[in-house]
C-alpha positions as CSV (number, residue, x, y, z in Angstrom):
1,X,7.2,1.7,26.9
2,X,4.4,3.3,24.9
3,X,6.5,4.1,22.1
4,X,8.4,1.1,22.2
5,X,5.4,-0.7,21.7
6,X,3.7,1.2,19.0
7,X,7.2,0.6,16.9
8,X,6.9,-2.8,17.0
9,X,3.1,-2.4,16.4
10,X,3.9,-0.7,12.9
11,X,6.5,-2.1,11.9
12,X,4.5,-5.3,12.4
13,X,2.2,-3.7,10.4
14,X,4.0,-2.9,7.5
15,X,5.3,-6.3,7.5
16,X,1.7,-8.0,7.3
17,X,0.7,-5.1,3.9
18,X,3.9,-6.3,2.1
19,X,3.0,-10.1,2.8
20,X,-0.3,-9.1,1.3
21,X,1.4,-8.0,-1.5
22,X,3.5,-11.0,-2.0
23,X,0.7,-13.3,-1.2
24,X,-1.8,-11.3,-3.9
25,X,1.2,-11.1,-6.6
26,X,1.6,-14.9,-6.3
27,X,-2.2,-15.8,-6.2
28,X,-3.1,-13.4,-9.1
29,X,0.1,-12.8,-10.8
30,X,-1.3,-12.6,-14.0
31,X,-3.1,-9.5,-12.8
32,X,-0.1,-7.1,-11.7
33,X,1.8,-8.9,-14.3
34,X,-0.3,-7.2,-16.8
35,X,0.2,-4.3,-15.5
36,X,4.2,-4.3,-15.1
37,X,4.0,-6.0,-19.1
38,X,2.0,-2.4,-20.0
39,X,4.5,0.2,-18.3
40,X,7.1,-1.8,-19.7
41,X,5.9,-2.1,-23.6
42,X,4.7,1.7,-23.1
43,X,2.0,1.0,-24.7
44,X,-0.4,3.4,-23.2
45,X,2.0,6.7,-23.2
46,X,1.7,9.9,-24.7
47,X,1.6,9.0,-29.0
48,X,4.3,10.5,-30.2
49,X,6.6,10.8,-27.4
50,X,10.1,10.4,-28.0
51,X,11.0,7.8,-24.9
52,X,9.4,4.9,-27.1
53,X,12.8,3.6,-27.4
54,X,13.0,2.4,-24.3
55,X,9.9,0.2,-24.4
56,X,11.1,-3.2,-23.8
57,X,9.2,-5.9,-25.7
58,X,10.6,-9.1,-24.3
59,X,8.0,-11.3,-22.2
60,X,10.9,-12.7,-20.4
61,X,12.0,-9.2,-19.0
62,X,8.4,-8.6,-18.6
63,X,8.3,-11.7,-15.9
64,X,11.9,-11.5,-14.5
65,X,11.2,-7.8,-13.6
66,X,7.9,-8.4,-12.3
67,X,9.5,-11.4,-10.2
68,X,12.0,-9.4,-9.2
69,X,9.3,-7.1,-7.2
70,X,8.3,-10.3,-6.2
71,X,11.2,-10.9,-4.8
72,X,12.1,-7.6,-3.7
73,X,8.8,-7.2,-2.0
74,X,9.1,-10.8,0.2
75,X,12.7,-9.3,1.2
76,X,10.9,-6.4,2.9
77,X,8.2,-8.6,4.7
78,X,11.1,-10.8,6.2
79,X,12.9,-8.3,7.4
80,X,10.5,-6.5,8.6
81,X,9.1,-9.4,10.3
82,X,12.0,-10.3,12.1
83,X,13.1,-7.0,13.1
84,X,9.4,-6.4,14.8
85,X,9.5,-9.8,16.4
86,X,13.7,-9.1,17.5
87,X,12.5,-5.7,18.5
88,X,9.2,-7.7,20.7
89,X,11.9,-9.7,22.6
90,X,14.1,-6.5,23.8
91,X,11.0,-4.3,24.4
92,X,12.1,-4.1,28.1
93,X,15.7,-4.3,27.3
94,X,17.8,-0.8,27.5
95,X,17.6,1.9,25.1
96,X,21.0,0.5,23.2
97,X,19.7,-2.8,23.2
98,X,16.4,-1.7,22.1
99,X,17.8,0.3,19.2
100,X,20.5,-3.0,18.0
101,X,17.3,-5.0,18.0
102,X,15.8,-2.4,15.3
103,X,18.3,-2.7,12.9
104,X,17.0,-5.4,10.9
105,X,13.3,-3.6,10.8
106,X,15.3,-0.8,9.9
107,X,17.2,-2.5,7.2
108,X,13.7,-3.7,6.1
109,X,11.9,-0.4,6.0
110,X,15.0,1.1,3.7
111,X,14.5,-1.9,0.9
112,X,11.1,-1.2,1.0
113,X,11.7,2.7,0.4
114,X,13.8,1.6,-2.3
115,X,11.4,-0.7,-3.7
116,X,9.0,2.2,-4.2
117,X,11.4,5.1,-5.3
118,X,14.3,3.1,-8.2
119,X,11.5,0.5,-9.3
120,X,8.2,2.6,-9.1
121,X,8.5,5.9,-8.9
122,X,12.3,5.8,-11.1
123,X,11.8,3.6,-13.6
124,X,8.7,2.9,-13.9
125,X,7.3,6.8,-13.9
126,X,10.8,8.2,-15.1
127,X,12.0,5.6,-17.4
128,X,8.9,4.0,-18.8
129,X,6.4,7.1,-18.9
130,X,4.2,5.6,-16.4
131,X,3.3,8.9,-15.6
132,X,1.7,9.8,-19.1
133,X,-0.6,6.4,-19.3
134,X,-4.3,7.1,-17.8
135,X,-4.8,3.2,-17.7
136,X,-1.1,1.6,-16.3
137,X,0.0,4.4,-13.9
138,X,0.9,3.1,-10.6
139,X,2.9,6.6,-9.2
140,X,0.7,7.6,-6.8
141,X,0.2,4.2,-5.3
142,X,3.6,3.7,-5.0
143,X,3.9,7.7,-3.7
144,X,1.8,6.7,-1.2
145,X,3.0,3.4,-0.1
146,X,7.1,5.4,0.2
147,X,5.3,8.0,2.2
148,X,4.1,5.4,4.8
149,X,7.3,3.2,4.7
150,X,9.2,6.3,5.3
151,X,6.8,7.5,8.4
152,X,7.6,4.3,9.5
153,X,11.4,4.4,9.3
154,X,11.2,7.8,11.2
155,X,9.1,6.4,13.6
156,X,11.6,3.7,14.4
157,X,14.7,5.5,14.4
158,X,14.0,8.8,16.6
159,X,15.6,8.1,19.2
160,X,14.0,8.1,22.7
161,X,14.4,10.4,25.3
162,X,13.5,11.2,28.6
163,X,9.7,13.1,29.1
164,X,10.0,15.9,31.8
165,X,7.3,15.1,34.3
């Protein structure tokens, strides 16, 4: 029951960070905005690199990628809301029914990978240089923020078993 519980606990958990993020992107979007606006232009890279040409100058791609991660971000906090709250309500349920209830937390913890890996640490730090700006690199937030997600996946979807006594 432990375990059980301390699944729901974190994946809880990682649903309340990402509705932090959503809530702190909508509050201050101008802020993280910025920020998306920089690794986009590449602005800040290496001088004299020879990836300038995919710097991307439009304000309106600037804001519909930005509110895209938005988006993508509010996806993760649903789902993983309702998969911790589904996965609450089966806690004492059997281990199959336990597991079914985990999809959608499961489903949530995935975008949320993804999230970090194609629009972070792919094209953010691989497409757009991010990696080569001292001012507008995000990498090793987002490193660390797939690192937990991914914990948290594993966490979720070992499956249980019995404990010899």
């Amino acid at each position: 029951m432990m375990l059980r519980i301390s699944r729901v606990l974190i994946v809880a958990a990682v649903a309340f960070y990402y509705t932090l993020i959503v809530f702190n992107n909508c509050i201050d979007y101008g802020t993280n905005y910025q920020f998306v606006r920089h690794v986009m232009l590449m602005d800040t890279t290496l001088s004299g690199n020879h990836g300038m040409w995919r710097a991307i100058q439009s304000p309106w791609l600037h804001k519909a990628f930005y509110d895209g991660v938005i988006v993508w971000e509010a996806v993760v906090a649903i789902l993983c809301w309702t998969g911790s709250v589904r996965m609450l309500r089966e806690l004492c349920g059997s281990m199959g029914v336990f597991f079914k209830a985990s999809r959608i937390a499961v489903a949530g913890l995935t975008v949320g990978l993804l999230l970090w890996l194609v629009a972070f640490l792919s094209i953010g730090g691989e497409w757009f240089l991010m990696w080569q700006s001292q001012a507008w690199n995000g990498q090793e937030a987002a490193l660390r923020m797939f690192i937990v997600t991914g914990i948290v996946l594993l966490v979720v979807i070992i499956p249980e078993g019995e404990i010899p006594s």
